[in-house]
C-alpha positions as CSV (number, residue, x, y, z in Angstrom):
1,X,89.5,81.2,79.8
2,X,87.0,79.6,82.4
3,X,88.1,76.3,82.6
4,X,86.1,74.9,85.3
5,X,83.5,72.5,83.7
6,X,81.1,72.7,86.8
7,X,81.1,76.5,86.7
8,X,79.9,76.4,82.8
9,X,77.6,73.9,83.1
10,X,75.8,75.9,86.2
11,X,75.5,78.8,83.9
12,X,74.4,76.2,80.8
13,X,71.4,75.4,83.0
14,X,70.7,79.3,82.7
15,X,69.6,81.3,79.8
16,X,72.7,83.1,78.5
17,X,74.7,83.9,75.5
18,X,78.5,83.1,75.5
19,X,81.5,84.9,72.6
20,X,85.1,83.6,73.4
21,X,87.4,86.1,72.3
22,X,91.1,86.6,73.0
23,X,91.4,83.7,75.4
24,X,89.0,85.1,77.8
25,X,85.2,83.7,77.8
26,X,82.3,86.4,77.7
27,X,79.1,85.5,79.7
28,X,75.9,87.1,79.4
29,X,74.1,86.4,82.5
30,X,70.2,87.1,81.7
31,X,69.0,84.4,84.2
32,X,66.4,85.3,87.3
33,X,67.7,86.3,90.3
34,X,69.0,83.4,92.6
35,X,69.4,85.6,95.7
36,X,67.7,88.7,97.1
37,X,69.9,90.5,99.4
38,X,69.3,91.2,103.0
39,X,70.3,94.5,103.6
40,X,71.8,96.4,106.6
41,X,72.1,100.1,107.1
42,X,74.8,101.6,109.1
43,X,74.3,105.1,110.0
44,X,78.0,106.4,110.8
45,X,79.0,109.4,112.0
46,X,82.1,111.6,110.8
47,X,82.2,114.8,112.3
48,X,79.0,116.4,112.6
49,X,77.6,114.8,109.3
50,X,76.1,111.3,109.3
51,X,77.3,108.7,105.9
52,X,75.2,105.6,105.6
53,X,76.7,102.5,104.7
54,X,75.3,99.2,103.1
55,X,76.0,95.8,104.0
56,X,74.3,93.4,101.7
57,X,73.7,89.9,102.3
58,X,73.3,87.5,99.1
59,X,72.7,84.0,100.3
60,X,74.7,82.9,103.2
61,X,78.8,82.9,101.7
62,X,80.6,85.9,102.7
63,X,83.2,84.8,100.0
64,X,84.4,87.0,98.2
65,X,84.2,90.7,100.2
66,X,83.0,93.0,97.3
67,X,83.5,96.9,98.6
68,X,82.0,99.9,96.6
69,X,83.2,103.0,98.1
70,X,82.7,105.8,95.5
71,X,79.1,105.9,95.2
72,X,79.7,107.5,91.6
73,X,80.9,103.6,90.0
74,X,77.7,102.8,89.3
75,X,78.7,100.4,86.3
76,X,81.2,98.3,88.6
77,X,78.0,98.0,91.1
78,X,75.5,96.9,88.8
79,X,77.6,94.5,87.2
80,X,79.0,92.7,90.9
81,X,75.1,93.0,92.1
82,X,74.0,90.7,89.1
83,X,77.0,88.4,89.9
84,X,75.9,88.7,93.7
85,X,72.6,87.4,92.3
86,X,73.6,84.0,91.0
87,X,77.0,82.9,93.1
88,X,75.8,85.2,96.4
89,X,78.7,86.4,98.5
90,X,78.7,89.9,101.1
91,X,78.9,93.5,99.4
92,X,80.0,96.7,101.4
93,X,78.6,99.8,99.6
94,X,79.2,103.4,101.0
95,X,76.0,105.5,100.5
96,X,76.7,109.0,99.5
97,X,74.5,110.8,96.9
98,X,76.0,109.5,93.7
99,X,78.7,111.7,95.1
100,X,82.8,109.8,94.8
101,X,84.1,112.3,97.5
102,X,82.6,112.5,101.1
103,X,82.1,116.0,102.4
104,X,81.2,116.6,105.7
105,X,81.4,119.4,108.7
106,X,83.9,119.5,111.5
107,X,83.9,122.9,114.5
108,X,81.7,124.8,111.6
109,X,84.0,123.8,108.8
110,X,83.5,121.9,105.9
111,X,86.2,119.1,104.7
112,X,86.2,116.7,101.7
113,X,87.6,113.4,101.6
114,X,88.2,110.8,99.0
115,X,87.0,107.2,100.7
116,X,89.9,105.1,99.0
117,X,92.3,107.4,100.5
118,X,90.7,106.9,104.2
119,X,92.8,103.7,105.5
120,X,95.9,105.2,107.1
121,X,96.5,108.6,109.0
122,X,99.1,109.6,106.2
123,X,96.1,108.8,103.1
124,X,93.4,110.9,104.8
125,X,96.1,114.2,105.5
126,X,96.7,114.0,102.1
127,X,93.5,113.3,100.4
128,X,91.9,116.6,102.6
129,X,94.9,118.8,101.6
130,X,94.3,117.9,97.9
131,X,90.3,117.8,98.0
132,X,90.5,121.6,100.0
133,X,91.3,122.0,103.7
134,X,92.9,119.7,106.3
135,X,93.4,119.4,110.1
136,X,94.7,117.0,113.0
137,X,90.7,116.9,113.9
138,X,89.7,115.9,110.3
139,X,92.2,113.7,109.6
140,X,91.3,111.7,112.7
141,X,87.3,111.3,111.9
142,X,88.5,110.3,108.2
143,X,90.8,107.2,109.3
144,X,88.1,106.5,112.2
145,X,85.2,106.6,109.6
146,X,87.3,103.8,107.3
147,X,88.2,102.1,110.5
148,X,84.6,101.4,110.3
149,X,84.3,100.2,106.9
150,X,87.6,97.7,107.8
151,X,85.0,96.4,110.7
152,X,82.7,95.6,108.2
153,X,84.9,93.3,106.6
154,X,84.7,89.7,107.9
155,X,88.0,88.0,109.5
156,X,90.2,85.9,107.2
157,X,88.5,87.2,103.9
158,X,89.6,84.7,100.8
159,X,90.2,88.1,98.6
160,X,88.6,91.5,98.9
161,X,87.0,92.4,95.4
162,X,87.2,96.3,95.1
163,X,84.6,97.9,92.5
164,X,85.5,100.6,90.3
165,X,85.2,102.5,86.8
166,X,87.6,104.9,85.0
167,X,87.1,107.4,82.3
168,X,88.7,106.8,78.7
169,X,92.2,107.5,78.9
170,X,92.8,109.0,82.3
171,X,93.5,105.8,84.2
172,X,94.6,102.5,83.2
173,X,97.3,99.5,82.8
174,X,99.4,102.2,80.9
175,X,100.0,104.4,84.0
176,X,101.9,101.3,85.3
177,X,103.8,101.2,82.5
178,X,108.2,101.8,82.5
179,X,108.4,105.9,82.6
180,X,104.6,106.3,83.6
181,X,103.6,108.2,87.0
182,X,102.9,105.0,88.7
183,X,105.8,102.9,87.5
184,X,107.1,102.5,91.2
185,X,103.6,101.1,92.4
186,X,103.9,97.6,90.2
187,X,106.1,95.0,91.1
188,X,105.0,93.5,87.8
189,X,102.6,95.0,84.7
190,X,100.9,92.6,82.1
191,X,99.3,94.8,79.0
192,X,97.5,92.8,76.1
193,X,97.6,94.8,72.9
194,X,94.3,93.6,72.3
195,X,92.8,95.0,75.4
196,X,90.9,98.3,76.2
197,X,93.9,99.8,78.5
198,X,91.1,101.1,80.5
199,X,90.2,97.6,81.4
200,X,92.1,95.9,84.2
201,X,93.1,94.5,87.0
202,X,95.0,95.4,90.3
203,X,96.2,92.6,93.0
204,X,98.2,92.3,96.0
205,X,98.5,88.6,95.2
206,X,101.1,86.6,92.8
207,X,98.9,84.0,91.9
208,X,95.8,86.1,91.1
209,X,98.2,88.1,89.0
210,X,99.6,85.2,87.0
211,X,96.4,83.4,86.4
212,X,94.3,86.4,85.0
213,X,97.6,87.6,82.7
214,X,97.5,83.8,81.3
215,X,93.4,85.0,80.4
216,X,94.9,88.0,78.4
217,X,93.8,90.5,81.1
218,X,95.7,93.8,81.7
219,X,96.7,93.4,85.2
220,X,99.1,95.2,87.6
221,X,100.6,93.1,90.4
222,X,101.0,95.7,93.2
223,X,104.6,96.1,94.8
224,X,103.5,96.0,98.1
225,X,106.7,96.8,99.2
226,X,107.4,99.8,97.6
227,X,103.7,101.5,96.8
228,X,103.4,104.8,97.6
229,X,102.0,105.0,101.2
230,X,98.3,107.1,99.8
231,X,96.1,105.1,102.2
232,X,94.2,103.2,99.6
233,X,92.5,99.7,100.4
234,X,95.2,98.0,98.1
235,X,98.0,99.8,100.5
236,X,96.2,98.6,103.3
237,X,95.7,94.4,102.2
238,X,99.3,94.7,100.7
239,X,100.9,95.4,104.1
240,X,98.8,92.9,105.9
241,X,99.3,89.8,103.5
242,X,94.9,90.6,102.7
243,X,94.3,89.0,99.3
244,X,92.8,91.7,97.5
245,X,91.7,92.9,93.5
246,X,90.7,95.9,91.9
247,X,88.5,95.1,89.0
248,X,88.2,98.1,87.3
249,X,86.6,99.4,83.2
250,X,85.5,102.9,82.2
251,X,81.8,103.9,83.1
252,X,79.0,102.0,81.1
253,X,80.7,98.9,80.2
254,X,79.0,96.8,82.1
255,X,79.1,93.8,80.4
256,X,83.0,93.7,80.1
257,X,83.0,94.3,83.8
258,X,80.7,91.7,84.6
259,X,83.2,88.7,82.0
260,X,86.2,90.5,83.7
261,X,84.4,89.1,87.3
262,X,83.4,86.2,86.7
263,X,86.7,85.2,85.7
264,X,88.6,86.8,88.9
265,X,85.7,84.6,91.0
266,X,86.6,81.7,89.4
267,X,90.4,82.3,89.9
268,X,89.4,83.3,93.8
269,X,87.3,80.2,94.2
270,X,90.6,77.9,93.8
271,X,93.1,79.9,95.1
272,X,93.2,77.5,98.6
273,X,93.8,74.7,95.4
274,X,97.8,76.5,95.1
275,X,98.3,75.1,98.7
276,X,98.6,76.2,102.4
277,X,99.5,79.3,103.3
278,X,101.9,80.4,106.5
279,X,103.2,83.2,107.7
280,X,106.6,83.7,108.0
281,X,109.2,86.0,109.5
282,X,113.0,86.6,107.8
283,X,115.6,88.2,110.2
284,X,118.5,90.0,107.7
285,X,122.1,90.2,108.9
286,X,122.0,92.7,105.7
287,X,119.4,94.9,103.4
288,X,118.3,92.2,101.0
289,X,115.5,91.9,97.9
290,X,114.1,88.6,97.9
291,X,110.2,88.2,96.3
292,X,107.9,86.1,95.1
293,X,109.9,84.2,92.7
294,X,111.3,82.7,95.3
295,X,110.6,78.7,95.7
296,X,111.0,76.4,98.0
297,X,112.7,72.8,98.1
298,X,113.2,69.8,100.4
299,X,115.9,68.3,98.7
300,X,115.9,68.2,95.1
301,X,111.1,68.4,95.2
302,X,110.0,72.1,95.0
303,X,107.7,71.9,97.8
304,X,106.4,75.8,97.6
305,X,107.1,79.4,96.9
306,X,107.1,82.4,98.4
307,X,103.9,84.1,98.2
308,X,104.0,87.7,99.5
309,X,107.0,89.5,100.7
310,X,106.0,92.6,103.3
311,X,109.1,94.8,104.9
312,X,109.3,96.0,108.3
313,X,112.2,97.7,108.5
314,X,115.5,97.2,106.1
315,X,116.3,93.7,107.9
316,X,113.2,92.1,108.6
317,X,111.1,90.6,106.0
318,X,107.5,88.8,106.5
319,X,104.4,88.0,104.2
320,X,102.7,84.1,103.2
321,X,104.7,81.1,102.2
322,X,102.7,78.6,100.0
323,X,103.1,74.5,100.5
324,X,101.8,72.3,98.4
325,X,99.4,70.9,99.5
326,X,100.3,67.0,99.4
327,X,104.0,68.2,101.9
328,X,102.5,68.8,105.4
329,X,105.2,71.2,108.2
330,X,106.2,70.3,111.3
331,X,107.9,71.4,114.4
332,X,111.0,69.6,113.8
333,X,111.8,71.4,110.5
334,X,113.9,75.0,109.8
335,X,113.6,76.7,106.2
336,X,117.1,78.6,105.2
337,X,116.8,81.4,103.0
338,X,120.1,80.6,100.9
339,X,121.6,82.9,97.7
340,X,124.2,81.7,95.9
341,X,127.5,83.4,94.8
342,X,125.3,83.1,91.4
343,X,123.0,85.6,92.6
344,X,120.2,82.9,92.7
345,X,118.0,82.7,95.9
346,X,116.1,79.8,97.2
347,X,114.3,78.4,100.4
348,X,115.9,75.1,101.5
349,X,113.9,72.4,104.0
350,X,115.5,70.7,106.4
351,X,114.5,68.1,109.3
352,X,116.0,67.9,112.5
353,X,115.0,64.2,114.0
354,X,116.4,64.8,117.0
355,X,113.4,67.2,117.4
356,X,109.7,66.5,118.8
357,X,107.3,66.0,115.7
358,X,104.5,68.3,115.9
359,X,102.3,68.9,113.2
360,X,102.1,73.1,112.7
361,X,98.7,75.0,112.3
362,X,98.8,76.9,109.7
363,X,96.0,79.4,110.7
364,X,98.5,80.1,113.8
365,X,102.1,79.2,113.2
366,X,104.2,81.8,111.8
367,X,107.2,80.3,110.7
368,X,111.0,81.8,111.3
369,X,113.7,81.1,108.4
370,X,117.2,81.8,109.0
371,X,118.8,83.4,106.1
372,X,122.4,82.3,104.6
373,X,124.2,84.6,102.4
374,X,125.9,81.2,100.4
375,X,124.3,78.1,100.0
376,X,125.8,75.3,102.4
């Protein structure tokens, strides 16, 4: 449910009509348009064929990022455009026909491409085998051509918003499910009963997850870990710690799409409201699983938690580490990664006054924690 009392009154000041249902609060936005984007046109060339690209402009926030790359998702568009309307924020939209797959010509040949399988060398090989022909040439115009949609993308986004649409029955929160073809991709899989399966969400982010799950959304929580390496733009933010969701219904429901939004921008809006995030490195004497369960305590006050969990190689573990935001870090304190002969992991704060005291930057600092096999 929205609970921000601001956020409904802004829309009460609008005509609209409002149905809860299920826990979640349905919003029918039917007020004038606030903003009118300002559009840029990139003309961008992959191979010998030319793909425009869209950047539009609503107001002057670039929070969220919303991305459309299959030009087919029309119902995901329109509904984020009206959205775009009234709260503004930056939309990336590939231009190509109506079309979801790019084809374009290389040395005389043609190649087809899907453009959420663009954002790593391994992705784009694959996609072109599947979609018809592939080679070392065409693979490297694909991964340069979503290099440039990645440039698009302003620094430090808060959460990348990707828009899409499913057909009935072909994709959804079951295909996460134990014994489904995507099992392996979910760290963790909420499905309501009372929810279209078709409907849902997909995050690289714990919070995000747990907050939309508590509205009685169907929502996957992305093992970012483990995914299979298909150069999607989830792949891509879940190795780089890049707050991102895929909001996703079949084609035509617009109005479910548009509810299932404005509850994910609320959630987004207050994310920095969890605490600060910093990056932090693990160095492993031995292969070990820790996630996002993990919290963290100075003494006996849980001061955070472990926020995203990234893997380098076997033994060296790094992603975002969330602190409240009333404990501030300094120089003069380590974090210990400790586990228990009880199996139970935890993150333990300790301050070294013999140390200089130096408050950290978060935006900068990554910080190291030495890991214990026992707790001391």
């Amino acid at each position: 449910m929205i609970k921000s009392y601001q956020k409904i009154l802004l829309f009460l000041l609008l005509p609209l009509s409002t149905l809860v249902l299920n826990g979640q609060t349905s919003i029918s936005l039917l007020a004038s348009k606030r903003y009118a984007p300002r559009t840029t046109t990139y003309f961008t060339r992959i191979g010998e064929s030319s793909v425009a690209i869209k950047v539009m402009q609503y107001g002057e926030s670039k929070k969220p990022v919303y991305i459309n790359v299959h030009a087919d998702e029309f119902t995901s568009l329109v509904a984020a455009q009206r959205l775009l309307q009234q709260e503004g924020g930056l939309l990336i939209k590939i231009e190509n026909n109506n079309k979801r797959n790019i084809r374009f010509r290389l040395r005389g040949r043609y190649y087809t491409f899907d453009p959420n399988r663009m954002f790593s060398a391994e992705g784009a090989a694959q996609t072109l085998k599947q979609l018809g022909r592939s080679s070392d040439a065409a693979i490297e115009e694909v991964v340069k051509f979503g290099k440039r949609i990645l440039q698009l993308i302003p620094e430090n986004p808060v959460c990348i918003i990707a828009l899409h649409n499913n057909t009935e029955g072909k994709f959804g929160v079951n295909s996460f499910l134990p014994g489904a073809e995507r099992e392996t991709d979910a760290r963790k899989v909420y499905a309501d009963t009372l929810q279209d399966p078709d409907d849902i969400f997909l995050t690289t982010d714990s919070i995000l997850y747990h907050r939309l799950a508590a509205e009685k959304y169907n929502i996957i929580w992305q093992d970012n870990i483990n995914v299979r390496k298909d150069g999607s733009l989830s792949v891509y933010c879940g190795e780089r710690n890049i707050t991102y969701l895929n909001c996703e219904t079949q084609h035509g429901k617009t109005e479910q799409y548009l509810n299932m939004l404005l509850s994910a921008t609320e959630h987004i809006g207050r994310l920095n409201e969890a605490g600060i995030s910093y990056n932090y490195t693990v160095q492993l004497n031995n292969p070990t699983v820790i996630n996002t369960a993990i919290e963290v305590f100075f003494g006996d006050k849980r001061i955070g938690q472990v926020r995203s969990v990234n893997m380098t190689d076997s033994t060296t573990l790094s992603g975002l580490l969330e602190i409240n935001k009333d404990f501030k870090l300094y120089s003069n304190m380590d974090l210990f990664l400790l586990k228990n002969p009880a199996g139970n992991t935890r993150i333990d704060l300790r301050i070294d006054p013999t140390r200089p005291r130096e408050l950290l930057n978060p935006a900068t600092s990554v910080i190291s924690i030495a890991a214990r096999l026992t707790a001391e």
